[in-house]
C-alpha positions in Angstrom: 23.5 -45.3 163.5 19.4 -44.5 163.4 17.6 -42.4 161.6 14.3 -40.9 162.9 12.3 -38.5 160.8 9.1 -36.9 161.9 6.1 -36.3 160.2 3.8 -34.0 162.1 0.4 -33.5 159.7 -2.6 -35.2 160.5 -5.6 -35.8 159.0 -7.3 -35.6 162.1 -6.3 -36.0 165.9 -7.2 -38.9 167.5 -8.5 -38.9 171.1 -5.7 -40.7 172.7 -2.5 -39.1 170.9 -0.5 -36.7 172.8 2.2 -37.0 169.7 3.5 -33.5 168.2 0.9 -33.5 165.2 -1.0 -30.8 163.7 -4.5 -31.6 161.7 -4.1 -27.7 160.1 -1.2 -26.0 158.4 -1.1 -28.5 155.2 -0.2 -25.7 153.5 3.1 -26.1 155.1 4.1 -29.4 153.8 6.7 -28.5 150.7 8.7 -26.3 153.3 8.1 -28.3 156.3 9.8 -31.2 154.0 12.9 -28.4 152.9 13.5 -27.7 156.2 13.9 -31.6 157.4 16.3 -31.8 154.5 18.5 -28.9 155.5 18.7 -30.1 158.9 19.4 -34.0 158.0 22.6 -32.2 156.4 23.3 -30.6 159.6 22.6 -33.4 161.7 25.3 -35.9 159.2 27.7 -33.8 160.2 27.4 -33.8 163.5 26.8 -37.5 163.2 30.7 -37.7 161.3 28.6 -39.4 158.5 28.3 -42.3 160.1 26.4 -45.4 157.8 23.1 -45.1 158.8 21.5 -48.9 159.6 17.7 -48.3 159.7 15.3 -45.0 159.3 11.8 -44.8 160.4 9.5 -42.1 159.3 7.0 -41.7 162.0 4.3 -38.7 162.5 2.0 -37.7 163.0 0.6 -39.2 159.8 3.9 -40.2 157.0 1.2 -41.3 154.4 -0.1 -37.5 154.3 3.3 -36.5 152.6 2.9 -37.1 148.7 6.0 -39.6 147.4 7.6 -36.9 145.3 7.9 -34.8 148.6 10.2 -37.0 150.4 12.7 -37.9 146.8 15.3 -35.2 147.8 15.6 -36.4 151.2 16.3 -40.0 149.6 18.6 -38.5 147.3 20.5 -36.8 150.6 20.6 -40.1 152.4 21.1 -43.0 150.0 24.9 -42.6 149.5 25.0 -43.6 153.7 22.7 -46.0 153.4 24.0 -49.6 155.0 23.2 -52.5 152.8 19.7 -53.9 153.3 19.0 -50.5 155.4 15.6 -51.3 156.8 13.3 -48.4 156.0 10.4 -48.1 157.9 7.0 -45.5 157.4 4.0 -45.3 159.1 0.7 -45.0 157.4 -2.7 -44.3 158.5 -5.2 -46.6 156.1 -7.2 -44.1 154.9 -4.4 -41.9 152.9 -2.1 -44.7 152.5 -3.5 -45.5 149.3 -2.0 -48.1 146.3 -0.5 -44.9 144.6 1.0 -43.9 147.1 2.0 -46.9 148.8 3.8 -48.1 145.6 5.8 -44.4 145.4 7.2 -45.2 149.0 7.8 -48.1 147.5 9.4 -47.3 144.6 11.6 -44.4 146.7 13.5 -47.7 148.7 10.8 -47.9 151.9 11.1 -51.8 152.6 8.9 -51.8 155.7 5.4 -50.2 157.2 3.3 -49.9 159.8 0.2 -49.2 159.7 -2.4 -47.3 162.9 -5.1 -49.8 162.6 -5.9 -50.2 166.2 -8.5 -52.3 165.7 -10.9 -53.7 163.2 -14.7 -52.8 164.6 -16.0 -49.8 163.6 -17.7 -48.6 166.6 -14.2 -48.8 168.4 -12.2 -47.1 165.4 -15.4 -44.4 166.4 -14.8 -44.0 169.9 -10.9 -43.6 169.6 -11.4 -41.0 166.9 -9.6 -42.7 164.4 -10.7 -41.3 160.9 -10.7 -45.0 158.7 -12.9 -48.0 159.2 -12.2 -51.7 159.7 -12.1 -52.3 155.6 -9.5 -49.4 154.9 -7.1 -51.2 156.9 -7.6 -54.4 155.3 -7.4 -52.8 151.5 -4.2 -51.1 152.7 -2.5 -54.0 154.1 -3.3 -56.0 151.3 -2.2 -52.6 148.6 0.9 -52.7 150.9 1.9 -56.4 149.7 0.4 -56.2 146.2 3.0 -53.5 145.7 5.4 -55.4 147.0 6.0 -54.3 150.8 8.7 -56.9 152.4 7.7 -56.1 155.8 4.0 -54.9 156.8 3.1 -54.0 160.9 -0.2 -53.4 162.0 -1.2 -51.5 165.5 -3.9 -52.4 167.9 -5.0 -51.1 170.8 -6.5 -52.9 174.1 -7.9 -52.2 177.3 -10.5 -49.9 175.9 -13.6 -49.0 177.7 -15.9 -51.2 176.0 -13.5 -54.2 174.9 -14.4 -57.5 175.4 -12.5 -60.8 174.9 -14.8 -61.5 171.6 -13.9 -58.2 170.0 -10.0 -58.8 170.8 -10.5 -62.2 169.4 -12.3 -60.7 166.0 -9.5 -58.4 166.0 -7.0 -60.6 166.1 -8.8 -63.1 163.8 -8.7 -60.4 160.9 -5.4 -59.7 162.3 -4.1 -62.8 161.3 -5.4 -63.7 158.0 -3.8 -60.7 156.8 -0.3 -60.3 154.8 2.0 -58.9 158.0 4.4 -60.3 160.1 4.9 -57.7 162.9 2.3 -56.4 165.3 2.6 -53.9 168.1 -0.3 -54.1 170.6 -0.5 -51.0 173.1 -2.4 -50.7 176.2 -4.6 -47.6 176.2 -2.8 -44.8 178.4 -5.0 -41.5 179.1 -2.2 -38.9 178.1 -2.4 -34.8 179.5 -3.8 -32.9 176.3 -5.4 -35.3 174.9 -9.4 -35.5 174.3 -9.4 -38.5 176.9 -7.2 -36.9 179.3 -10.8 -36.2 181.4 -12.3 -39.3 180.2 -9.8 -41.8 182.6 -12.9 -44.3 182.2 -11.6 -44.8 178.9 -8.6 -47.3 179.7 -10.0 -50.3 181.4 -6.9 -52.5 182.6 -8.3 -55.9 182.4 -5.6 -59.1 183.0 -7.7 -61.7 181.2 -8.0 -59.4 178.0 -3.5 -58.6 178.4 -2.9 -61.9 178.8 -5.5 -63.3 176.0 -3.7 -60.5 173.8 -0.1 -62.0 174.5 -0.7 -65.6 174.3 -3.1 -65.5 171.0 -0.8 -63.8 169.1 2.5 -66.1 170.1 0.2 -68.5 169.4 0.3 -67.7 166.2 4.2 -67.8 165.4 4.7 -64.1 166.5 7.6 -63.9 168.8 7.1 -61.3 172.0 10.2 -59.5 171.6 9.5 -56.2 173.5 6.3 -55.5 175.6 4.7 -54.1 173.0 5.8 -55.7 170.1 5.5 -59.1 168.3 6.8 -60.5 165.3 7.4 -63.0 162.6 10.1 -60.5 162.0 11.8 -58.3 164.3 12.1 -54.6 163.8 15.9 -53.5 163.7 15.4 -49.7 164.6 13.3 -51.0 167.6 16.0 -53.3 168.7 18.9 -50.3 167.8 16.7 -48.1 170.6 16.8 -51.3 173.1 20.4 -51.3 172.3 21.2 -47.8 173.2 22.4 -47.2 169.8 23.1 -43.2 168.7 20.0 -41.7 166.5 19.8 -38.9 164.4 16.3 -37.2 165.2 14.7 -34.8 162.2 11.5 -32.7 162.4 9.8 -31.2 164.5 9.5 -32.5 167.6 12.1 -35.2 167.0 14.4 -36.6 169.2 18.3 -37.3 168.7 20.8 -39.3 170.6 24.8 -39.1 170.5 26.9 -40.8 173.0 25.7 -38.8 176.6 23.6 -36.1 174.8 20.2 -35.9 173.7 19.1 -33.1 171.2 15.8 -31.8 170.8 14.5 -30.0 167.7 11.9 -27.3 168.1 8.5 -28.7 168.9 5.9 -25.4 166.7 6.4 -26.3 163.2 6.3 -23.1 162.1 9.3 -22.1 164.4 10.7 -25.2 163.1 10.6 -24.3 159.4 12.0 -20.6 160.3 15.1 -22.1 162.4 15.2 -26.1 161.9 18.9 -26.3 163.0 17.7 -24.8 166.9 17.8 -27.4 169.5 17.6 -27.6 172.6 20.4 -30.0 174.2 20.1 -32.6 177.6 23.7 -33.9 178.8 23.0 -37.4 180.6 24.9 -38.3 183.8 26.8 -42.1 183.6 23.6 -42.4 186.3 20.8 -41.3 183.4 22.2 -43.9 181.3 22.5 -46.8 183.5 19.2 -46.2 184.5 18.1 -46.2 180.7 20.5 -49.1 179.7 18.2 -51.5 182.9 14.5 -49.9 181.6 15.5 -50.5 178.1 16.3 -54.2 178.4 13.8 -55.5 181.0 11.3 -54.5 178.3 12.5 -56.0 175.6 14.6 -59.2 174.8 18.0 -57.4 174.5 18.2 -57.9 178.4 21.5 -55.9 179.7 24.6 -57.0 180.8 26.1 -56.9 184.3 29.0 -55.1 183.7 26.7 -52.2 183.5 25.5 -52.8 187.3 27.0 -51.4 190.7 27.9 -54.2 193.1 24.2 -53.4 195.0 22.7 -54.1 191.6 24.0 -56.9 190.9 23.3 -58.2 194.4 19.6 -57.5 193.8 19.8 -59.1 190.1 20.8 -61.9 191.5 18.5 -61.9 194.1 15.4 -62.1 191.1 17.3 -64.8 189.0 16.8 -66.9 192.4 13.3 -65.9 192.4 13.1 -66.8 188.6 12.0 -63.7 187.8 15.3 -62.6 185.7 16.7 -64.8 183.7 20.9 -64.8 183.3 22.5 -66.0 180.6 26.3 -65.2 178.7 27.0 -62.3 181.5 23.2 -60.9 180.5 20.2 -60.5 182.5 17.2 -61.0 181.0 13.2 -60.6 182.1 11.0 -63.6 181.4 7.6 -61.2 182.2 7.5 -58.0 180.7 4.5 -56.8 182.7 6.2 -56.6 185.4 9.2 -54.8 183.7 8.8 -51.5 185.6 8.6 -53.4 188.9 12.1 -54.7 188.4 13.4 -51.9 187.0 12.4 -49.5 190.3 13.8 -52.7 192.4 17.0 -52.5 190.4 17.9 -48.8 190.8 15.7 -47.4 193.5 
């Protein structure tokens, strides 16, 4: 079992993130953090406390929660804990500082990823990200002085204004950094966002993706999902790609057992007054099909063809003659993840 836990502060709202994140109500945080606790008791019950294999702490902004704020929800969790749990938080450079870096630390966090996005200024500027280039790079390099097993960086491409040289100084600094995980995302324009009438912002350019992909294989990072390369591969990822239940805590959250997804309220403050109120989705054996195909042409996990109606597997076949799936021990796999969605629709259209 997973364990997702959400974050929603901010220190500021960045033009492109349409995540459920609030850059006011910091006032909130010691309740907000009481009511994730009394609902992670509701939700390891519901769960049959079940070991839990990996947690991530995602926001919103993780590294705007003080160390001491998060010890009783360690102290809740760590009898469930499966041996060498990978414990994952996010952290924005600028209050991800060595103090507080080494209390995650010190709490039994073995992994984080940091929202660089990139390492030019004047980009950091346009996509309203509140650090610059050498924040990042002093809290990477805090993150392994402290003693950080694991350490992601973000980056973002097909940005108005990138060029091949600035994704190759990116991915320069990138490089001669302590990590061995990076995520690179393409810039979607989401609704509610400050971009969401500046489309002009996401430039889709080919020679940029596939510079991107190949530089950083290149380098001994293995493309393991479409978005996600590593020296090391990130467990709770893979648990996703695996359809693998997940408790979801905080507002805004997501949770997943067997057919049922559960849905905590989104307004924190309704969230702190009733933080056991969800809102429940029942999925048809359809729904999860569908998922189970998405899931694996994106990442490396692949699916298996028991899974596939006797049309499906006709058309699976079809691309494995087309070397565009791969199949291997009863599993299909995709060899081009760019074209993931393609196949998918193919598959179950």
């Amino acid at each position: 079992m997973l364990l997702y836990i959400h974050i929603p502060f901010c220190d500021s709202k960045c033009h492109y993130c349409a995540f459920n994140s609030y850059v006011d109500h910091f006032d909130l945080k010691e309740s907000y953090m009481k009511a994730v606790v009394e609902q992670l008791h509701f939700e390891l019950k519901k769960f049959n406390y079940e070991p839990i294999e990996t947690i991530f702490i995602g926001g919103g902004t993780p590294s705007t929660i003080a160390p001491e704020l998060y010890i009783e929800l360690f102290n809740v969790i760590k009898e469930y804990l499966e041996n060498e749990c990978e414990i994952t938080v996010e952290a924005n450079p600028n209050s991800a500082t060595l103090e507080w870096l080494d209390g995650m630390q010190k709490l039994g966090v073995n992994r984080v990823s940091f929202g660089t996005q990139s390492f030019n200024d004047e980009k950091l500027k346009l996509l309203g990200r509140s650090h610059r280039a050498s924040d990042a790079i002093n809290a990477i390099k805090n993150a392994s002085k402290v003693g950080f097993e694991h350490i992601s960086l973000d980056l973002i491409y097909n940005v108005d204004g990138d060029t091949l040289e600035l994704i190759k100084e990116d991915l320069q600094t990138s490089f001669s950094l302590p990590i061995d995980h990076i995520s690179a995302y393409s810039l979607i324009i989401e609704e509610h966002t400050v971009f969401e009438k500046k489309e002009q912002m996401s430039k889709e350019s080919e020679e940029i993706t596939e510079y991107l992909f190949r530089t950083i294989k290149e380098h001994g990072f293995e493309h393991y999902e479409i978005s996600n390369f590593g020296k090391y591969h990130s467990k709770h990822n893979i648990g996703y790609w695996k359809y693998k239940d997940y408790m979801g805590v905080g507002a805004g959250a997501v949770g997943f057992l067997k057919d049922e997804r559960y849905y905590p309220l989104e307004d924190i403050l309704s969230y702190i007054k009733t933080p056991l109120q969800q809102r429940i989705e029942c999925l048809s054996e359809e729904d999860i099909l569908i998922e189970k195909i998405f899931l694996g042409l994106r990442s490396y996990v692949g699916f298996s063809k028991e899974i596939l109606t006797s049309e499906q597997l006709d058309r699976a076949t079809l691309l494995v003659k087309e070397k565009k799936l791969l199949f291997k021990n009863d599993t299909f796999y995709n060899t081009n993840y760019l074209i993931s969605d393609e196949i998918a629709l193919f598959l179950t259209d």
